[in-house]
N, C-alpha and C positions, 0 to 999 in steps of 0.2 A: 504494500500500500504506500502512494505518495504521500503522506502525510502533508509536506506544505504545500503541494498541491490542494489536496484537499481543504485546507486551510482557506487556503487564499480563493478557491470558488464559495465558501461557506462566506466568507466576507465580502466578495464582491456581489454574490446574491441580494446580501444585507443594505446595499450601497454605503459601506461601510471605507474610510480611509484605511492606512496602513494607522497613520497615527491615531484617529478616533480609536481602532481596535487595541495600539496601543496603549492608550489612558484608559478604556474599559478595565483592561485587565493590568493592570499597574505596573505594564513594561516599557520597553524602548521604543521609538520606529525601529529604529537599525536592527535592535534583534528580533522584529516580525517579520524584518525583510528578510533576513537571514534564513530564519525559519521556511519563511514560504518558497525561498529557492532551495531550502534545501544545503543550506551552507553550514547549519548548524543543526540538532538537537535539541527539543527543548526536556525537559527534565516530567515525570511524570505530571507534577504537581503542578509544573508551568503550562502542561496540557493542559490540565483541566481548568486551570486559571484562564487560558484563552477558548478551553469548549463555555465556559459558563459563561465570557462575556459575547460568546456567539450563539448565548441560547440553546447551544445543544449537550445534550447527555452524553457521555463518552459511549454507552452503550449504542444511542444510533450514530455514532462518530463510525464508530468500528463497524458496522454493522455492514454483513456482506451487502454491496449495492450491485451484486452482475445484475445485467438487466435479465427480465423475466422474457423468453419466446414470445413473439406473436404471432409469427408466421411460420406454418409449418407446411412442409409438401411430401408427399407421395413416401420419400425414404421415412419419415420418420412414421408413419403410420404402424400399427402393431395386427398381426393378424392374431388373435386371442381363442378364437370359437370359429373350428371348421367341422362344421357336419356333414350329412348327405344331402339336406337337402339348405342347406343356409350357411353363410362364412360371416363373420362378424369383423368387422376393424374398425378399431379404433383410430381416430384421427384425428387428434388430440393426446400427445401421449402423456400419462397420467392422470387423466381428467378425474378419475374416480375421485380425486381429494377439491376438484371444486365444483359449483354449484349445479353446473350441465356436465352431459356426458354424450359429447356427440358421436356418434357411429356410422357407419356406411354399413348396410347390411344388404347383402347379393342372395338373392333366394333364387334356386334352379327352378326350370322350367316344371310346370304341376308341387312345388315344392312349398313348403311354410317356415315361416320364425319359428323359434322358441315362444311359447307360451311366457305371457307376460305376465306375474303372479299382480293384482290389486297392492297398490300402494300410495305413499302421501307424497305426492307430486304431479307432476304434467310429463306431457309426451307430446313433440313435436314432428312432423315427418314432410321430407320433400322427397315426391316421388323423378330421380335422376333419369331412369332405361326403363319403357315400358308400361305397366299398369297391374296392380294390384287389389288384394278384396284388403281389404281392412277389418279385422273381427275386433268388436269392441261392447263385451258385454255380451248381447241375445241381438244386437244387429250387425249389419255387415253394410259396406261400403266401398264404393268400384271407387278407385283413386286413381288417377292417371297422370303420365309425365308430366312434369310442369306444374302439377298440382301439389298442394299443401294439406297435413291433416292436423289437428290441435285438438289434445282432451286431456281431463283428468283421469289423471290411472287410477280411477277408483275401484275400475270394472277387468277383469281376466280379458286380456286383448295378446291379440297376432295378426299378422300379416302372409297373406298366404298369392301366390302367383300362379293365376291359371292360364296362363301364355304360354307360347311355346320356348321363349326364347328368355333368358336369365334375368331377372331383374334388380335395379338399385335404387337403395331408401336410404338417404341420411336419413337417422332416427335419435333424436335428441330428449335423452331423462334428465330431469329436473326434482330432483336431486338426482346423481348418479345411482343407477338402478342395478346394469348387469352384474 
């Protein structure tokens, strides 16, 4: 970690001088300059003496900042659930720990999902290749390309393809479900 790097965008954020941060924290210019190139050390206790006069806790000082993913493509996806008649991937990797859980699910020709057990969230679906029934509850539902389907998972639902040719469902739980 750069340290007087860090420093020195923590104060220029603030629009903060070299010297103002100075007399905040009851040291020199010259040894903030120091610090923030890097030409010096400062001593634990003079840390926190310049995290306090910049507002911050040393705990988020230190705190890993890599950036989080936003964008992901094709390699990072996970194949998780291959069966005979349905593959699941994920596309999203990890999602289980946040709030959706988006999936691309490929169901073979005459083939179905996995039964979706009733639960406390929603369920969102874009149907990508083809047209599918949608089982939801004691009704059923022709979905087709292009088309969007949204409910609460209150009710036992799947997804079943009675086309000849393979079809694809991003299928999105809220909370993560599979």
């Amino acid at each position: 970690m750069d340290i007087g790097y860090k420093l020195k965008n923590l104060r220029v954020q603030q629009n903060l001088t070299q010297e103002e941060l100075a007399d905040r924290s009851e040291l020199t210019k010259g040894f903030i300059s120091q610090v923030e190139r890097n030409l010096t050390s400062p001593s634990i206790a003079t840390l926190i003496d310049i995290l306090e006069a910049l507002g911050i806790t040393p705990l988020e000082f230190f705190k890993d900042d890599t950036e989080e993913k936003i964008v992901f493509t094709e390699n990072d996806y996970v194949e998780s659930i291959k069966e005979d008649s349905y593959t699941i991937n994920w596309i999203v990797p990890n999602a289980q720990k946040n709030i959706m859980e988006p999936t691309i699910i490929e169901i073979e020709p005459k083939g179905m999902s996995k039964e979706v057990l009733p639960f406390e969230g929603e369920i969102m679906g874009y149907i990508i290749d083809e047209e599918i029934i949608l089982n939801y509850g004691n009704k059923k539902f022709e979905v087709k390309k292009g088309e969007t389907f949204y409910f609460r998972a209150d009710k036992l639902s799947y997804i079943e393809n009675v086309k000849n040719k393979k079809a694809r469902v991003i299928w999105i739980s809220s909370p993560p479900n599979f």
